[in-house]
N, C-alpha and C positions, 0 to 999 in steps of 0.2 A: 766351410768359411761362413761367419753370421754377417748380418747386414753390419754392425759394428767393426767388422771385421776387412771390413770393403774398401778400398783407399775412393776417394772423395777428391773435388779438385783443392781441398783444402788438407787432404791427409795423405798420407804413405804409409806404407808398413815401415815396423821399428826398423832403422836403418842398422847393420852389423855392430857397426863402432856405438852404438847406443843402446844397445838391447840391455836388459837387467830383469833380476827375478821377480816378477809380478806376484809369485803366489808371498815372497815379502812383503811387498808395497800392500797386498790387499789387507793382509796380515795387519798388517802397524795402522790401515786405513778403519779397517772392522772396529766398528763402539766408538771412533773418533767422527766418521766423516757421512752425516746426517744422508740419509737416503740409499747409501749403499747396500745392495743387494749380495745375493751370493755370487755373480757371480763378477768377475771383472774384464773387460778387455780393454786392448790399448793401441793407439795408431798414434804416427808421428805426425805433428802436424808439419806442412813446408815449409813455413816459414821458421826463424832463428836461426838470424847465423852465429849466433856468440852461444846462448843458453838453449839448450835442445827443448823443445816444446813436444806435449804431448797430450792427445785429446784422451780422457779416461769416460769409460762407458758403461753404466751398471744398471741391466731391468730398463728403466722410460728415460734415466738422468746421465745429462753430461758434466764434466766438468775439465778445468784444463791444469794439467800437471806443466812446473819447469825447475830445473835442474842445472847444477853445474854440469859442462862438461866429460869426460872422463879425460883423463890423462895428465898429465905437467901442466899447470896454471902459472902463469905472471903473477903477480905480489895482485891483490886489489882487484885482480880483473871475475870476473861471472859471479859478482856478489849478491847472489838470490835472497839472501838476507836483508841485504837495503829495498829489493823492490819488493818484497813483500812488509817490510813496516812501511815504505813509505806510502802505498796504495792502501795500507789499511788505517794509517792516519789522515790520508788525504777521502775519505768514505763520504764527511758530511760538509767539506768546503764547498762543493759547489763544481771542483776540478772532477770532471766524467773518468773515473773509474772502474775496474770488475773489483766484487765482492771477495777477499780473503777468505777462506777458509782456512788451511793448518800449513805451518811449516815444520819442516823436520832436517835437523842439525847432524843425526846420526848416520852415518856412512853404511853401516851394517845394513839399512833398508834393502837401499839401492844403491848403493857406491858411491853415492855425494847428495850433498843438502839439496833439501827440492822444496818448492812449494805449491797447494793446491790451491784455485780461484776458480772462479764463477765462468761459465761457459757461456759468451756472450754471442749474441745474435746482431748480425748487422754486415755492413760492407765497408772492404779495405780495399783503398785505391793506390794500385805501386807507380799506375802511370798517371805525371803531373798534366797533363791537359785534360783529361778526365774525360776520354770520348765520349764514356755511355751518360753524361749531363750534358743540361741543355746551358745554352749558353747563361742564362740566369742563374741556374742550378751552379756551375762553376763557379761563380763570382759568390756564391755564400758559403759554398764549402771552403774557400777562401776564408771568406771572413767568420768561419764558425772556429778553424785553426787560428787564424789570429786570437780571436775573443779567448779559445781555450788556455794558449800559450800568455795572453795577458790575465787571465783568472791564477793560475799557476801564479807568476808571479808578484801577484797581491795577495797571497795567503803568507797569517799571521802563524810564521812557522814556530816561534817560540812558544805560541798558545797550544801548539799540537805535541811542546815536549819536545821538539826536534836540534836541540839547543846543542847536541851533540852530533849532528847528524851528518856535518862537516868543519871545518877551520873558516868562520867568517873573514872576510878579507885576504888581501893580496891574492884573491883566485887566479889572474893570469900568469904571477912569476909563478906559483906552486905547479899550475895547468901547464906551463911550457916545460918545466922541470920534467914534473911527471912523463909527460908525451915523447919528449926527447929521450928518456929512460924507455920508455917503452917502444920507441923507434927503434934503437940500439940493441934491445932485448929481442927482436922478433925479426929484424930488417934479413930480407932472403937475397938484395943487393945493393948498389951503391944506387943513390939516387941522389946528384948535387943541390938539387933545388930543398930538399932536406936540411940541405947542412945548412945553405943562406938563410933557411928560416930561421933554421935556430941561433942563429945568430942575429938575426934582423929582429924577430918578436920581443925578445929581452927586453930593446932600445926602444921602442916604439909603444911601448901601452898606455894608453890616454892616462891622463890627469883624473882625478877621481874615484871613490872605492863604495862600494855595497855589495848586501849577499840579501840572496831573497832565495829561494826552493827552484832548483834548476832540473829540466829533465835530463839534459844531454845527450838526447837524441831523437831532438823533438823534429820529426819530419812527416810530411802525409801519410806516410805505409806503416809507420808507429801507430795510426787514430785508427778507430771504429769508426765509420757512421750509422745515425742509423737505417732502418732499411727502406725506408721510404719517404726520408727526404734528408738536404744532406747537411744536417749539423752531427757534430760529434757526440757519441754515447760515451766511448771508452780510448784514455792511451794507454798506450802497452811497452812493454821494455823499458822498465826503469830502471837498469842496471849502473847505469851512471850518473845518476840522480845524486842530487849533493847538497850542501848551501855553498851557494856562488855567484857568480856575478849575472846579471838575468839578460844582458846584451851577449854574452856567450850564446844561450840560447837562442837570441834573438839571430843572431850572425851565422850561427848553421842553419837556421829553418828559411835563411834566405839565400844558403848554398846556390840551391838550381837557376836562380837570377845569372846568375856567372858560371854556370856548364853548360854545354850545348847537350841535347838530345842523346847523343852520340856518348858523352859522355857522364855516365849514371844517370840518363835520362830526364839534364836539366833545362831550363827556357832558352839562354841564352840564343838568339836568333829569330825567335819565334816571334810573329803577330800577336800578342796575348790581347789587345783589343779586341784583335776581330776571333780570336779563342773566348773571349769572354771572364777572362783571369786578370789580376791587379799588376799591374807592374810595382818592385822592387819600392819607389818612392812611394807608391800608396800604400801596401802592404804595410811602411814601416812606420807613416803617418796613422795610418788605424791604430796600429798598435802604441802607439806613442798618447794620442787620445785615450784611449783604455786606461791608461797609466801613468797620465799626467803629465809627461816626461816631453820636455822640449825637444827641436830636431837635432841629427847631430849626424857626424860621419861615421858611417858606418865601416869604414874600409878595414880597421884594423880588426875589429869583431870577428868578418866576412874569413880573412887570413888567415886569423888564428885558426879560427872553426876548420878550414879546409886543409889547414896544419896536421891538427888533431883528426880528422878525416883518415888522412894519408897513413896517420901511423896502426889508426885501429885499423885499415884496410890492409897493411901489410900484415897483423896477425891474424887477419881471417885467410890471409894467403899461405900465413905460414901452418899453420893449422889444417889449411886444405893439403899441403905438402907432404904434412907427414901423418894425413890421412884420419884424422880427429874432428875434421870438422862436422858441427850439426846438422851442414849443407851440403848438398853435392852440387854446388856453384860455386864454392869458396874459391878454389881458383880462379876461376874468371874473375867475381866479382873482386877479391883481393886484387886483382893486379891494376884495378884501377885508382893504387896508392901513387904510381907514378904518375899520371895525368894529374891528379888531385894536385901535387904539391906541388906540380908545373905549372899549374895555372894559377895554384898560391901566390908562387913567385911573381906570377908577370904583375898581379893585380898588385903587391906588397911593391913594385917596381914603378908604379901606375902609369 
């Protein structure tokens, strides 16, 4: 076994349901992918639960491989395709992204489209109070995810070409639509607080319509920081990435305001003063300043978001079921679609 070859607190070895023929991959990578040597090796990295990630290793250089899935996909879902245009048009906005290198559409590689990027250096925090910063240090990596998430939504995406990149307008009837299909599509069992959604969000979407470049999954363990102090370098997982409404965004990145700890380990309960983190009202004031945008209730944003939560947690669940999944957490982590769209409800109930 070579050092490359060593699992890392950031690697594993190829897990079963992911392995594929490398001496392909090097194959199609050879004369295409600048620095590759002869020889190649490959480890999973832990994280992705949806697109299986993987660190590639060749001679002094890394880079990082992602992939669809293997098996039966949902209409729309692990589209490696959108996040590799969208990170390679967003390069010079100012939005912290990794560097594109190559996509590849041809299944004959490795069994499904992948794409290769820049092997990025820095730290990913999955826990929100952020023990290993000081209490200052928290309050800007705060405000460095704010500023990123409002830089995002001030790029002139039509200047990037991206004019196709989604359906401007009516984002939340399309996005309930959608979610409620993919609910029904993947659900392993009944959850009623599901069903009031879907029928409560329909009725309830504010007055008002715009689309700006949305990530859809914009949360702290998506960023990079960098390594020695804590503003963001890089986001990652843009699989859901669209042109849509930019309070979408906004209403899941302020999920954790309303879970507890306990649940996917969000604020709700917490001292965030004496943590040294913004509460919920500031948070959305910063971002509201950034973007010019007057105050406004966020409740129905919060909802939806924890809506649309619920249903992609039941297909990480279903997924981990029938044994596909890129994580061997998927079960656990999936099942907490129920809690999600329970607590949807009470907050949609207020």
């Amino acid at each position: 076994m070579t050092a490359a070859d060593t699992p890392t607190a950031e690697t594993v070895p190829v897990r079963d349901a992911h392995r594929f023929d490398q001496t392909k991959l090097q194959a199609w990578l050879t004369g295409q992918l600048e620095g590759l040597g002869s020889t190649l090796e490959v480890l999973q990295m832990r994280g992705g639960q949806s697109n299986p990630t993987f660190l590639l290793h060749s001679g002094d250089r890394e880079w990082v491989l992602r992939k669809q899935p293997p098996g039966e996909l949902l209409p729309s879902a692990h589209a490696v395709d959108r996040e590799f245009r969208i990170q390679k048009a967003l390069a010079d906005t100012g939005v912290p992204v990794a560097k594109m290198y190559l996509f590849c559409d041809d299944r004959d590689v490795i069994g499904t489209p992948f794409y290769v990027m820049e092997r990025m250096r820095g730290r990913v925090f999955e826990n929100l109070t952020l023990p290993d910063l000081s209490k200052e240090e928290r309050w800007a990596a705060f405000d460095s995810m704010n500023e990123t998430l409002a830089k995002l939504h001030l790029v002139d995406w039509k200047a990037l070409g991206l004019e196709d990149f989604g359906k401007p307008g009516s984002y939340f009837s399309r996005q309930i639509g959608r979610w409620s299909r993919q609910w029904e599509a993947s659900k392993q069992r009944e959850i009623p607080s599901m069903d009031a959604l879907m029928e409560w969000l329909p009725k309830n979407i504010p007055d008002g319509d715009e689309s700006t470049l949305v990530h859809g999954d914009f949360r702290l363990g998506n960023l990079m920081y960098a390594p020695d102090k804590p503003k963001v370098v890089a986001v990652f997982d843009w699989e859901l990435s669209t042109l849509g409404h930019p309070l979408a965004d906004l209403g899941y990145n302020c999920m954790p305001f309303h879970t507890t700890p306990e649940e996917f380990g969000g604020l709700k309960g917490l001292d965030l003063a004496a943590l040294g983190l913004p509460d919920e009202k500031a948070y959305i004031a910063a971002y509201c300043e950034r973007t010019g945008r007057t105050p406004f209730d966020p409740t129905f944003y919060i909802v939806f978001s924890m809506f649309r939560m619920a249903a992609i947690l039941e297909g990480v669940y279903a997924r981990g079921v029938s044994g596909i999944a890129s994580n061997s957490t998927a079960t656990t982590v999936g099942a907490m679609s129920k809690p999600f769209a329970e607590r949807a409800w009470a907050l949609a109930q207020g």
